[in-house]
C-alpha positions as CSV (number, residue, x, y, z in Angstrom):
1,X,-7.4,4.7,-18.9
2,X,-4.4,3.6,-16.8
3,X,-5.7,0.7,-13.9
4,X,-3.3,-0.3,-11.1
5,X,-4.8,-3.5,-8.7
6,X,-3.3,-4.5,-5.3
7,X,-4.3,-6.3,-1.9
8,X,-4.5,-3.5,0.7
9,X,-1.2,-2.6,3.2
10,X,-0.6,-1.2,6.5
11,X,1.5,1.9,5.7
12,X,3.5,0.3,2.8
13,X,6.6,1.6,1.5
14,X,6.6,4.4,-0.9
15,X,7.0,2.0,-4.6
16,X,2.9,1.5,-3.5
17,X,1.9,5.2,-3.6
18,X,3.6,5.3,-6.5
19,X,1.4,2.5,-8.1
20,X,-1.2,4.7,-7.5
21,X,-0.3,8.1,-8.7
22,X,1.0,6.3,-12.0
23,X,-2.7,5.6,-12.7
24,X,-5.9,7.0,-13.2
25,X,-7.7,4.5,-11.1
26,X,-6.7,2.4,-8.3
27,X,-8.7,-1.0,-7.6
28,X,-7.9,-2.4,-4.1
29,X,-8.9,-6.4,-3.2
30,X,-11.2,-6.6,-0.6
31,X,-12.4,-10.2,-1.4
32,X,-9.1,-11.9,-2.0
33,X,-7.8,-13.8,0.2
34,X,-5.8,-13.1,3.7
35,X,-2.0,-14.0,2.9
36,X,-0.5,-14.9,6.0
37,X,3.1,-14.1,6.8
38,X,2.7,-11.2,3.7
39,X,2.6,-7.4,4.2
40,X,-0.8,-6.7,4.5
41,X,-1.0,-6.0,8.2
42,X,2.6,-5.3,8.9
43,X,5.7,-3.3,8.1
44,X,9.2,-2.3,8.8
45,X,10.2,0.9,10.4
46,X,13.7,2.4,11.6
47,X,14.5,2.2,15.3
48,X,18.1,2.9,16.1
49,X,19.2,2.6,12.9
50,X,17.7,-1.0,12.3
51,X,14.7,-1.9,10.6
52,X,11.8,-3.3,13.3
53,X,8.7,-5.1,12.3
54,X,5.5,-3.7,13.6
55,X,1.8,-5.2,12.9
56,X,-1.9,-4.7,13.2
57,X,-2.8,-8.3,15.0
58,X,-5.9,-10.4,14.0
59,X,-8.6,-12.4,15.7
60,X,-7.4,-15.7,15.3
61,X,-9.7,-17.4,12.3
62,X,-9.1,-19.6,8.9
63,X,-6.6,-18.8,6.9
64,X,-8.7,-19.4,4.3
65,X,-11.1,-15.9,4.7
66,X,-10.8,-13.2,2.6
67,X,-9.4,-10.0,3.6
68,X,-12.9,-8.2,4.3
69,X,-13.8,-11.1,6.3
70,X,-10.6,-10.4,8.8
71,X,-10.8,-8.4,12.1
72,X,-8.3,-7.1,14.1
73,X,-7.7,-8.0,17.4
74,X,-9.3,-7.0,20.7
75,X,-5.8,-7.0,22.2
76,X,-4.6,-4.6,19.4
77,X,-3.1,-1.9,21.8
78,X,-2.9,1.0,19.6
79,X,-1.3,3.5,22.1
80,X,1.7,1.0,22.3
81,X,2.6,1.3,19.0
82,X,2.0,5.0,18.8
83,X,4.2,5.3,21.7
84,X,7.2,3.1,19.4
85,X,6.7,5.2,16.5
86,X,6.8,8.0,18.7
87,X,10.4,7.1,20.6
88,X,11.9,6.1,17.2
89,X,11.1,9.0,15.0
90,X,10.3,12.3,18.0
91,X,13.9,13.8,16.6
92,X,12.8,13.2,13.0
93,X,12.7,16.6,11.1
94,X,9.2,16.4,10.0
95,X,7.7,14.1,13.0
96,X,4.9,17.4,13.9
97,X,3.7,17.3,10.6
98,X,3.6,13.3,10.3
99,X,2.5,12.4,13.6
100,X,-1.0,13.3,13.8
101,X,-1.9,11.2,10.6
102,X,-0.2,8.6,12.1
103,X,-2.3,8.7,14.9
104,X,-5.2,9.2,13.6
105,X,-5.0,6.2,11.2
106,X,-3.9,4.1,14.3
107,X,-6.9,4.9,16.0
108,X,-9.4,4.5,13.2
109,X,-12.7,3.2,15.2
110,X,-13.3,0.2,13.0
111,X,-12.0,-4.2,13.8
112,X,-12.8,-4.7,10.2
113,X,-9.5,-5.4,8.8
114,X,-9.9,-4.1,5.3
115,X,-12.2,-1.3,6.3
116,X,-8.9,-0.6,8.7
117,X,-6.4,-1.1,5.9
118,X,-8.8,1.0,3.6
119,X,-9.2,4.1,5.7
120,X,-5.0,3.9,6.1
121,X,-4.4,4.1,2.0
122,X,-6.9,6.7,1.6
123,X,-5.7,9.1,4.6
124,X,-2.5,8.9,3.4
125,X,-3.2,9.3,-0.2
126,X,-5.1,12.7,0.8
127,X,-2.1,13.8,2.9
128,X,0.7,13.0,-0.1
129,X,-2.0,15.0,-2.8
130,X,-2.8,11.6,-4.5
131,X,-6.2,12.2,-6.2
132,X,-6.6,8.8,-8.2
133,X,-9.7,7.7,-7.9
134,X,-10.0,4.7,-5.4
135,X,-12.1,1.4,-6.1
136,X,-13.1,-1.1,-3.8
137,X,-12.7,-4.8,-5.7
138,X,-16.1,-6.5,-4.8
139,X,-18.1,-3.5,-6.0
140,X,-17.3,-4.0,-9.4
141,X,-19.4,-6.4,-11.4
142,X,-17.4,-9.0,-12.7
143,X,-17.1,-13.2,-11.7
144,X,-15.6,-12.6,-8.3
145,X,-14.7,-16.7,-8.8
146,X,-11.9,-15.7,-10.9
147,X,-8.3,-16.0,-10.1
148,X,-5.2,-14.8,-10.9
149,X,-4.6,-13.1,-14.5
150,X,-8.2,-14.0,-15.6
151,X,-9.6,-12.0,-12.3
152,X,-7.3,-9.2,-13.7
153,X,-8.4,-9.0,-16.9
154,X,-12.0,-9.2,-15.5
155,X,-11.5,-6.1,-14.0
156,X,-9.7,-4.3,-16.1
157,X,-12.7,-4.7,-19.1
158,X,-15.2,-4.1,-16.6
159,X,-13.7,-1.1,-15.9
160,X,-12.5,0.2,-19.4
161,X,-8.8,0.3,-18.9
162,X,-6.6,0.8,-21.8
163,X,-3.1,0.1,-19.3
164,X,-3.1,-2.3,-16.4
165,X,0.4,-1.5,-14.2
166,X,1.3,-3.8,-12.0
167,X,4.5,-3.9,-9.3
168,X,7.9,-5.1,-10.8
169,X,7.5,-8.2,-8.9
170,X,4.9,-9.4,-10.7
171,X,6.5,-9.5,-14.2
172,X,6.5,-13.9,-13.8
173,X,3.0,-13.9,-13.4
174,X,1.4,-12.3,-16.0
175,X,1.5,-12.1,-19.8
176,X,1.9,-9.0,-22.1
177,X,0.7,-11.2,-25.0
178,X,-2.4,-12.6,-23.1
179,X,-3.2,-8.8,-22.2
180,X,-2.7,-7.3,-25.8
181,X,-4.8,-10.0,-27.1
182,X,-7.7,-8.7,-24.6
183,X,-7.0,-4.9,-26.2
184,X,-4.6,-4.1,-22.8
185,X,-1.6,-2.7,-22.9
186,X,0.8,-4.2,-20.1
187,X,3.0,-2.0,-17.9
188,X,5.1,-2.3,-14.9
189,X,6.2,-0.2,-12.7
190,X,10.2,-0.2,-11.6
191,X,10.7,2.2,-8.4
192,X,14.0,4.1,-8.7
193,X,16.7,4.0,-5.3
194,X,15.0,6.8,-3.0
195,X,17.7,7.5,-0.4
196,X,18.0,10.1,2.3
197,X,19.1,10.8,5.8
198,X,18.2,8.6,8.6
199,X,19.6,10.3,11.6
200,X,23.4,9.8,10.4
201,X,23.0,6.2,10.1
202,X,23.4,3.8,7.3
203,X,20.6,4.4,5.1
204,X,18.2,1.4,5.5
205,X,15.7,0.8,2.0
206,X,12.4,0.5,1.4
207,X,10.9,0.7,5.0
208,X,7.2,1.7,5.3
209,X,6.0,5.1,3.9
210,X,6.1,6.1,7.7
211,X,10.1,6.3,7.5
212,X,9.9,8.6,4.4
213,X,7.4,11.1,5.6
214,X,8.9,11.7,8.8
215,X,12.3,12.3,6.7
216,X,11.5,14.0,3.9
217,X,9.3,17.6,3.1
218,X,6.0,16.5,1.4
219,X,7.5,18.3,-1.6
220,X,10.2,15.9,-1.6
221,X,8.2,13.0,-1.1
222,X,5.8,14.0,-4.1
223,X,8.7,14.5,-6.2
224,X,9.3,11.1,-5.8
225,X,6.1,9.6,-6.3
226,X,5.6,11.3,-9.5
227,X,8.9,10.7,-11.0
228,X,11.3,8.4,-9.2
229,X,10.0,5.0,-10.9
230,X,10.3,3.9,-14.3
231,X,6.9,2.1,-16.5
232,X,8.5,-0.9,-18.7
C-alpha cells in the first residue's frame, strides 16, 4: 500500500492533489505543529496577471500550538475574499462551475483551523474525483511524541504501507536506506510544468488549485493529476 503524509493547506496548488491520487491513502497532520509564515492558511492566486497572496487569519495564540489547536479569526471576513476571487477570475472559462465550491468551502461553519483546512482538501478532492481514502494523523495509534522521519515511519507501520511518497522537496530530509531497512520503499513525487491560459497574460506557476480549476475542464485537470508528475 502506497501512504502519502502532509500538514493540511488552504487550496494548495495542484503538485498536492497529486500527492494524493498517487496513493492509496492520504494521512493529513492534525497534531503537528502550526508553521508560521508556511502555506497552511494561505495561498497565491492570479489577479491582473500577478500572483496575490490571500489567507485564512488566526486568533492570535503561541506559536507553539499545534494545528488542531488553531482557530481562525473572528474578523475573518469571508464575503471579502469571495468577492476578490470573484473580480479576479468572473471572466475565467470555467468560473460557474468553480465558484460554488469555492464558496462553499469559504463559508464552512467551523473557527477550528484544521477542521477548516480539513473540510477544504476533502471538498475539493470529491469535486476533482479523488477517492483516496483520507486519514486524520492523531487517530492512528502510534507515539504522537515522535518527530520528523521516526514520526513517519511510525505511521507508515502502523498503517501497513509498503511505499511512503513524499513532495520533491523533501528529498534532504529523509533517508531511502533508513526506510528500506524498516521494509518501506521510498518514493517522491516530481510534478511535471502544468501550463495554460491565463487570460492572455504571461503564464504565472504553481498558484493555488483555485487558478487551475477556473482555467482548465475537470477533464483537463484530472489528466494532470493522474499523470503529469513523475515518482523517483
Amino acid at each position: 500500500m502506497k501512504i502519502g503524509i502532509m500538514q493540511p493547506y488552504f487550496f494548495p496548488y495542484i503538485g498536492y492533489f497529486q500527492l494524493i491520487q498517487a496513493v492509496d491513502q492520504f494521512i493529513v497532520y492534525d497534531n503537528i505543529q502550526y508553521t508560521k509564515k508556511g502555506w497552511i492558511n494561505r495561498n497565491r492566486y492570479l489577479q491582473n496577471g500577478n500572483d496575490i497572496m490571500f489567507s485564512v487569519p488566526l486568533k492570535k495564540d503561541s506559536d507553539f500550538l499545534d494545528i488542531k489547536d488553531r482557530e481562525i479569526s473572528a474578523d475573518f471576513k469571508k464575503d471579502k475574499l469571495l468577492n476578490h476571487f470573484r473580480e479576479a477570475y468572473r471572466r475565467a472559462p470555467y468560473f460557474a462551475q468553480t465558484f460554488p465550491l469555492i464558496e462553499q468551502i469559504v463559508q464552512y461553519k467551523d473557527n477550528n483551523l484544521f477542521c477548516f483546512l480539513h473540510n477544504s482538501i476533502v471538498k475539493t478532492c470529491a469535486y476533482l474525483g479523488i477517492t483516496t481514502d483520507i486519514k486524520i494523523s492523531s487517530g492512528i495509534s502510534i507515539d504522537h511524541t515522535l518527530k520528523n522521519q521516526d514520526k513517519v515511519l511510525a505511521l507508515c507501520k502502523a498503517v501497513g504501507a509498503s511505499t511512503y511518497v513524499n513532495a520533491i522537496g523533501g528529498m534532504e530530509l529523509y533517508s531511502k536506506e533508513t526506510f528500506r531497512e524498516n521494509g518501506i520503499d521510498l518514493k517522491f513525487i516530481k510534478s511535471k510544468p502544468f501550463e495554460y491560459p491565463q487570460f492572455g497574460n504571461k503564464f504565472v506557476p504553481w498558484l493555488s488549485i483555485i487558478d487551475v480549476m477556473m482555467f482548465n475542464s475537470k477533464e483537463n485537470i484530472i489528466a494532470s493529476i493522474t499523470g503529469d508528475f513523475d515518482l523517483i
